[in-house]
N, CA, C and O atoms as a DFTB+ gen file, in Angstrom:
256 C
 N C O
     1  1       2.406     -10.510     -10.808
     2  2       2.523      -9.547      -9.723
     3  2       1.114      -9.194      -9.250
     4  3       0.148      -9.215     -10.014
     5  1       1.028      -8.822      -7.779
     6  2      -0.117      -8.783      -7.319
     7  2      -0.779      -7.323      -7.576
     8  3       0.062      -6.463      -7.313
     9  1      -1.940      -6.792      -7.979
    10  2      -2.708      -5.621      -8.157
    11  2      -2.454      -4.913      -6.867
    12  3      -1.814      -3.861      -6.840
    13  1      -2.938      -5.465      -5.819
    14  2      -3.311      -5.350      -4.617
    15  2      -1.919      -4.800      -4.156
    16  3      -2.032      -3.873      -3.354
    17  1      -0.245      -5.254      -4.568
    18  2       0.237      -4.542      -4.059
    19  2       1.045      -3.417      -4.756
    20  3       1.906      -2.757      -4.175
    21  1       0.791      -3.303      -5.688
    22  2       0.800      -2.275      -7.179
    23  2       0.649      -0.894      -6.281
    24  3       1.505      -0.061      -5.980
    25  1      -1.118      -0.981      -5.887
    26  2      -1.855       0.053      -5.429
    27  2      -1.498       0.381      -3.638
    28  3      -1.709       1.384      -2.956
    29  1      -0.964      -0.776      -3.346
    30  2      -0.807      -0.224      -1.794
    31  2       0.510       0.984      -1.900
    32  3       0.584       2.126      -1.447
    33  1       1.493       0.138      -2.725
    34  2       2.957       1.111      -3.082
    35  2       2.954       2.375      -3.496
    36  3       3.819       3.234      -3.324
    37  1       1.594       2.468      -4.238
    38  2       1.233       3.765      -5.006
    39  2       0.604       4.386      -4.400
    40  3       0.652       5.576      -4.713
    41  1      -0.138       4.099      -3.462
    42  2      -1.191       4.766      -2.423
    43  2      -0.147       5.482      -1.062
    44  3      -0.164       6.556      -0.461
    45  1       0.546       4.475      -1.009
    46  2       1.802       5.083       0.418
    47  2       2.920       6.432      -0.261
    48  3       3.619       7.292       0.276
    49  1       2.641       6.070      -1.613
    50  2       3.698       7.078      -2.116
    51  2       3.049       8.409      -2.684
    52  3       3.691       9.432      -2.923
    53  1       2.023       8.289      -2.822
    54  2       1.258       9.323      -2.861
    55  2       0.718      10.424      -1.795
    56  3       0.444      11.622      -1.876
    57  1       0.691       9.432      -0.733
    58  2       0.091      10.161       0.531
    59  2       1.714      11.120       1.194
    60  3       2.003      12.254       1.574
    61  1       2.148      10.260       1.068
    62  2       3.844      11.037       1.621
    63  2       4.223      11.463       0.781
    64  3       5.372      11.850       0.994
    65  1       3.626      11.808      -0.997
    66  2       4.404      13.047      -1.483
    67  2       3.589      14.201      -1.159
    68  3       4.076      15.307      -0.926
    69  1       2.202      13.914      -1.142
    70  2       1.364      15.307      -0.759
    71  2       1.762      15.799       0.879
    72  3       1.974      17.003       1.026
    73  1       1.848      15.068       1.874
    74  2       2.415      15.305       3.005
    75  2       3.756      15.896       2.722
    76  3       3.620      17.078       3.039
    77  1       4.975      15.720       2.299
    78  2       6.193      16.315       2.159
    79  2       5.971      17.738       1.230
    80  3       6.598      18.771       1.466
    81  1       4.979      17.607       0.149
    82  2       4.781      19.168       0.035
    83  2       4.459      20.089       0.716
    84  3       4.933      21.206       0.509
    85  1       3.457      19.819       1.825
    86  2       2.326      20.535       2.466
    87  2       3.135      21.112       3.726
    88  3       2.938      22.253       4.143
    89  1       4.289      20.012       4.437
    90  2       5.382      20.088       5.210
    91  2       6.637      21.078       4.554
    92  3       7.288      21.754       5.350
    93  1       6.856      21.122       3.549
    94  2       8.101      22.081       2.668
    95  2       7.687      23.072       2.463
    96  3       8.586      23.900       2.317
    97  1       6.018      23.749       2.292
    98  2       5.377      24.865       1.831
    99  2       5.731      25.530       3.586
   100  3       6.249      26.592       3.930
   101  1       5.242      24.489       4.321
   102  2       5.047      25.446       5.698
   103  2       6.598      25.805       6.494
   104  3       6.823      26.402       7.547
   105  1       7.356      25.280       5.676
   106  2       8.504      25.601       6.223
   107  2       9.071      24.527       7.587
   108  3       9.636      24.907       8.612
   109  1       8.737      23.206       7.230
   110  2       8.867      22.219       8.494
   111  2       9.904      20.911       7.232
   112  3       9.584      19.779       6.868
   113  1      10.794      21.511       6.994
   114  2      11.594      20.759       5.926
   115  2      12.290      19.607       6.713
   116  3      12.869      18.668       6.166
   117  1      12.196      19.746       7.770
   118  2      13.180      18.561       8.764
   119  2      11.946      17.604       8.656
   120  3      11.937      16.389       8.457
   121  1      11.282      18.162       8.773
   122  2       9.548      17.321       9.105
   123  2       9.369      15.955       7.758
   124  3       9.222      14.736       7.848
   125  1       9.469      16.890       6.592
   126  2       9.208      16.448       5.419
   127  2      10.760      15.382       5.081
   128  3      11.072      14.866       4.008
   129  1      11.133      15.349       5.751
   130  2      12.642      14.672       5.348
   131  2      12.127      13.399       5.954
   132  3      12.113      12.306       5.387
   133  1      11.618      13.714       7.422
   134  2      11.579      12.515       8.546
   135  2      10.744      11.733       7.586
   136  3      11.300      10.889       6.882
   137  1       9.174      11.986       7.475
   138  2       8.274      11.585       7.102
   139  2       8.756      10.835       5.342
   140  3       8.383       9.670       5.203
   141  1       9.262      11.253       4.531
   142  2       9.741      10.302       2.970
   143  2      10.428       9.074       3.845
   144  3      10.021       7.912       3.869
   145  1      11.362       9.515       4.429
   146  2      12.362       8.009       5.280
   147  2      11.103       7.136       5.994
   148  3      11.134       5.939       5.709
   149  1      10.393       7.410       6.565
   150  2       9.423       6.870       6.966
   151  2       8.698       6.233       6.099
   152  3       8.637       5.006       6.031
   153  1       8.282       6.781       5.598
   154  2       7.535       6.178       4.052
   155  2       7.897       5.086       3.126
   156  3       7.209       4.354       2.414
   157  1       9.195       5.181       3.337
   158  2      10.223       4.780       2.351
   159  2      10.587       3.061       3.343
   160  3      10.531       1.924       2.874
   161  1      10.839       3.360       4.371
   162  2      10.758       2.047       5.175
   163  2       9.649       1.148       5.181
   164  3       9.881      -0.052       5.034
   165  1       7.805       1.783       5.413
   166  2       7.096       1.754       5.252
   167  2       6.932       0.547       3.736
   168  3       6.852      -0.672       3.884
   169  1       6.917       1.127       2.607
   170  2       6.745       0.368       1.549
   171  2       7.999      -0.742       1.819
   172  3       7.691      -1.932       1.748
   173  1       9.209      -0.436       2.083
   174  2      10.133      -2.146       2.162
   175  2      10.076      -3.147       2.952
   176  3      10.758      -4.170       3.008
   177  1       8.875      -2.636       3.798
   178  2       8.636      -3.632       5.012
   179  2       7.920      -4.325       4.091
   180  3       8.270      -5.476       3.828
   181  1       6.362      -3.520       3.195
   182  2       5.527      -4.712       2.758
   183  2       6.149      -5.658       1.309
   184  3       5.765      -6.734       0.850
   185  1       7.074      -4.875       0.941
   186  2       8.123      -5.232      -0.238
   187  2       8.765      -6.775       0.139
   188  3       8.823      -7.720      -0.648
   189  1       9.178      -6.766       1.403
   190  2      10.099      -7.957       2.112
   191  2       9.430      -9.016       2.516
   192  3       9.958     -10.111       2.714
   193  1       8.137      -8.744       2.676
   194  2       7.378      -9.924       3.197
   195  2       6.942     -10.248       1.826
   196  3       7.311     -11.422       1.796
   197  1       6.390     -10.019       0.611
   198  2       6.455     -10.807      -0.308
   199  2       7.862     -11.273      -1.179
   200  3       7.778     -12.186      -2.000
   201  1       9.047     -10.625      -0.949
   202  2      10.359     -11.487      -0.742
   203  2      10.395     -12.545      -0.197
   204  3      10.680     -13.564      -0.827
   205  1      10.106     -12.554       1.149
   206  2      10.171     -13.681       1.697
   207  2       9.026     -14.639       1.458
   208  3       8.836     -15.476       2.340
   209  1       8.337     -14.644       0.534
   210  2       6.898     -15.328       0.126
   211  2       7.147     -16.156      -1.645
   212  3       6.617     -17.118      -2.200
   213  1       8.250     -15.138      -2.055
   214  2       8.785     -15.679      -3.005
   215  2       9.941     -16.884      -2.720
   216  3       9.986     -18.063      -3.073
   217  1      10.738     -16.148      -2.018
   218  2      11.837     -17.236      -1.739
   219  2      11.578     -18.519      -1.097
   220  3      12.264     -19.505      -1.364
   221  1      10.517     -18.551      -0.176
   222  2       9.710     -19.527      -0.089
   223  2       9.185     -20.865      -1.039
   224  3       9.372     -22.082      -1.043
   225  1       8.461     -19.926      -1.785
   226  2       8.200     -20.852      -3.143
   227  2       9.714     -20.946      -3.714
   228  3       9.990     -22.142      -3.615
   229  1      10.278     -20.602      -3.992
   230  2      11.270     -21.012      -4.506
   231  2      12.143     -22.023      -3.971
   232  3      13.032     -22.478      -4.690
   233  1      12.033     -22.313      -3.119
   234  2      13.078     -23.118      -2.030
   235  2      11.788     -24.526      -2.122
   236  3      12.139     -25.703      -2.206
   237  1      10.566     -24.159      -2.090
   238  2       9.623     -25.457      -2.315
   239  2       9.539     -26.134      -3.681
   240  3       9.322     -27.337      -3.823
   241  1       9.761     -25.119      -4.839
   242  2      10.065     -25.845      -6.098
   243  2      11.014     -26.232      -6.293
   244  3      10.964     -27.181      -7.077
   245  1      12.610     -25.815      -5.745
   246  2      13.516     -26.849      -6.235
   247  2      14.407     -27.465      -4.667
   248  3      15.594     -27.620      -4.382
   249  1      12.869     -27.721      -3.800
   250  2      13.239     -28.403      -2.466
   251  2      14.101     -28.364      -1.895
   252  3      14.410     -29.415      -1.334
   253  1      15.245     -26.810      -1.640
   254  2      16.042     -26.733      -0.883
   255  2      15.501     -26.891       0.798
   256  3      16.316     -26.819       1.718
């Protein structure tokens, strides 16, 4: 597994939990809802493209 995307996953999930606190303290809870879903799409976009980077190789090793 790649380091590189260890830390991107952990870095996006970090930034949108301190944002969803800072949004729930001020009383903008719709705000903080939008922004996790966002986030949350965010990491499965870069999740899917190494899906599709796997399945790739996989389809080249047993030459489908």
């Amino acid at each position: 597994m790649d380091v590189e995307l260890i830390i991107k996953v952990a870095g996006v999930g970090m930034i949108v939990a301190v944002l969803c606190q800072v949004l729930s303290r001020a009383g903008r809870d719709d705000h903080a809802t939008l922004l996790s879903i966002s986030g949350i799409v965010i990491i499965l976009l870069i999740i899917v493209e190494k899906i599709g980077d796997l399945i790739g190789a996989l389809r080249g090793v047993f030459g489908l």
